[in-house]
C-alpha positions, 0 to 999 in steps of 0.5 A: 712769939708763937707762929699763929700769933705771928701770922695772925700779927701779919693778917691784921698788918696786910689788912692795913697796908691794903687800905692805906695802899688804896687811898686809906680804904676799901669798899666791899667784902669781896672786894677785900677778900679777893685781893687778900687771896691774891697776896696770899697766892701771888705771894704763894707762887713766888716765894713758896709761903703764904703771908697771912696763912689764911685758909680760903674755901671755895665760894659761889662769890670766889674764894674767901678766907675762913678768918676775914672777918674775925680779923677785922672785928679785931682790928675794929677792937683795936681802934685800927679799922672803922667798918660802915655799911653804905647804901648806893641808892634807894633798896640796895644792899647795905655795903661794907665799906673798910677804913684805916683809922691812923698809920699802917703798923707794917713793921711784922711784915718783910720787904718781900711781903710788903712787894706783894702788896703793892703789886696786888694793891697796883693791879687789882686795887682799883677794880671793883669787886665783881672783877676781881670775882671773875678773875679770881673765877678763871684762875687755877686754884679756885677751878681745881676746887670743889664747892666749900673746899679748902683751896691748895696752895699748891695751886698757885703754881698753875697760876702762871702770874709770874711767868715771862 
């Protein structure tokens, strides 16, 4: 299998294990882009490779990757996923809010990878978006990028996630 098709296999499979960490779903698109920037850079700083390959950019709301939602309209497609918007109260916002359908297929991912998840899913999972925005806010590869910018990996290494 070519490596795209690889990383995009593994995308979908981070996706799932994320939901299925968190009680089978999650709610808000910030929410499930920021945790996937934290695997990705939590993975980035520790083994010196992405596990989905996303690209993110810098956004007014944190970083968020470029193929997200593609990614879930495949999931969506493959009977995978049920998205649903969810209104709170009365005039708000209609909130995406993500749901595993069966089993995980985790079987593209290493144990490696699988450890990155369940460390993101157990420090992060149960903050809500607007959290996991501000922390993603204060840390080094968001403020070293300028607005609608691709973030470096490299900047994971200032990160300072793993340090002793």
């Amino acid at each position: 299998m070519e490596r795209m098709a690889i990383l995009r296999e593994k995308y979908r499979a981070v996706i799932e294990a994320l939901l299925d960490q968190l009680g089978g779903k999650v709610r808000g698109k910030v929410k499930l882009a920021k945790l996937l920037y934290f695997v990705d850079f939590d993975h980035f700083e520790r083994y010196e490779a992405s596990v989905t390959g996303e690209t993110y950019y810098r956004r007014p709301m944190g970083p968020l990757g470029a193929e997200m939602q593609n990614v879930i309209g495949e999931l969506e497609r493959a009977g995978r996923v049920t998205r649903t918007d969810e209104v709170d109260f009365e005039g708000a916002e209609p909130t995406m809010c993500l749901r595993l359908a069966g089993r995980p297929d985790l079987s593209s991912l290493t144990a490696e990878e699988r450890e990155t998840i369940s460390r993101v899913a157990r420090l992060y999972g149960n903050l809500p978006g607007t959290k996991l925005q501000a922390i993603a806010h204060e840390e080094a590869p968001f403020l070293g990028t300028a607005e609608g910018q691709p973030i470096g990996y490299h900047l994971a290494f200032y990160r300072g996630t793993f340090a002793e």
